[in-house]
C-alpha angles and dihedrals in degrees: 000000000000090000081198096051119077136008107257092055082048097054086049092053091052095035101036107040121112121287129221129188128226138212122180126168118240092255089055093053090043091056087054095056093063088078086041086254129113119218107275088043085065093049095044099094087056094056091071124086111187126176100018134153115202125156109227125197106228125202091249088045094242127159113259139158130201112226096168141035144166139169133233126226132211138179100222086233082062095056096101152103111237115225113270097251095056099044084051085045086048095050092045094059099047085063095050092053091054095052085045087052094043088054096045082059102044119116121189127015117317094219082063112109092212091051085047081059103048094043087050081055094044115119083212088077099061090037091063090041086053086046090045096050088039094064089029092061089037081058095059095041130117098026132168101243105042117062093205087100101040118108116251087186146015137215116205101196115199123179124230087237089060117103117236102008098192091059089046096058096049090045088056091057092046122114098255091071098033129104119274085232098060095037085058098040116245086113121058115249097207105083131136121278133207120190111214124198120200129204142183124208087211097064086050151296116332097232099042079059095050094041086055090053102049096049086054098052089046098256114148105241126247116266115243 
């Protein structure tokens, strides 16, 4: 399947691609708004593999090869199925925002037949229908029964202003912060971890910081 070709390949690629959480501290966060942006909005071009080549072993053992691939990110806050009245509240008022917006565009009378056509032809109608199954499908995501929307990894994200970082980075994967579905179970708890520091140039040289954390982890320091 031509994963750039139609849109429904192109709606798997964005819906049932592979999940990873993600666990920054507040001063993490903090350092990427400086640039307006939170934490995953300045991951999000590296999500993205374009132009790849990688051969994949499929159950039937056919032969298949992966010429695109993205990641998704999630806030672990945002792992969750929302209730069913407020996905259906949610829903309701998307709808009601792209009527809102149609109406906004519309030029002439809408009893016209002539204004009925253009707006027919118009490219505003399947951008509300994309919108629509966007937050439809975000309504139904992170379930118990179905494994799509389950992490297969987690970054735990520390600043280089935060105190201890060690500690910080256990305390962010504590139960506390973590999603209702793998504290009950229905995730698996054992995924792969990577550990981020972030540092900002304006708080200090780049190697005194990583000196300081690595004494403090225990690391012997490089020599100079």
């Amino acid at each position: 399947m031509d994963i750039g070709g139609s849109l429904l390949s192109q709606m798997l690629l964005k819906t049932m691609t592979p999940v990873v959480m993600v666990l920054p501290t507040p001063l993490a966060e903090e350092g990427c708004q400086k640039n307006n942006l939170n934490f995953i909005q300045t991951l999000h071009p590296f999500c993205i593999y374009d132009k790849i080549d990688v051969p994949v072993r499929t159950a039937s053992d056919q032969p298949y090869r992966l010429q695109k691939f993205k990641l998704r990110l999630f806030y672990a806050s945002e792992i969750c199925q929302p209730p069913v009245q407020s996905a259906e509240e949610h829903l309701t008022q998307v709808v009601e925002n792209a009527s809102d917006e149609a109406f906004a565009e519309l030029q002439g009378n809408p009893q016209e037949l002539e204004v009925v056509q253009k707006m027919a032809d118009s490219e505003s109608l399947s951008s509300w229908l994309q919108v629509y199954n966007k937050e439809f499908i975000r309504t139904l995501s992170f379930s118990e029964h179905e494994a799509f929307d389950h992490p297969v990894a987690c970054l735990l994200v520390v600043s280089s202003k935060d105190e201890k970082p060690v500690n910080k980075f256990v305390d962010l994967f504590n139960t506390d912060q973590l999603p209702s579905l793998l504290n009950e179970g229905a995730m698996d708890p054992k995924i792969l971890k990577h550990y981020v520091l972030i540092h900002d140039n304006q708080d200090g040289p780049a190697d005194k910081s990583a000196s300081h954390y690595m004494g403090s982890i225990g690391l012997p320091l490089p020599d100079r």
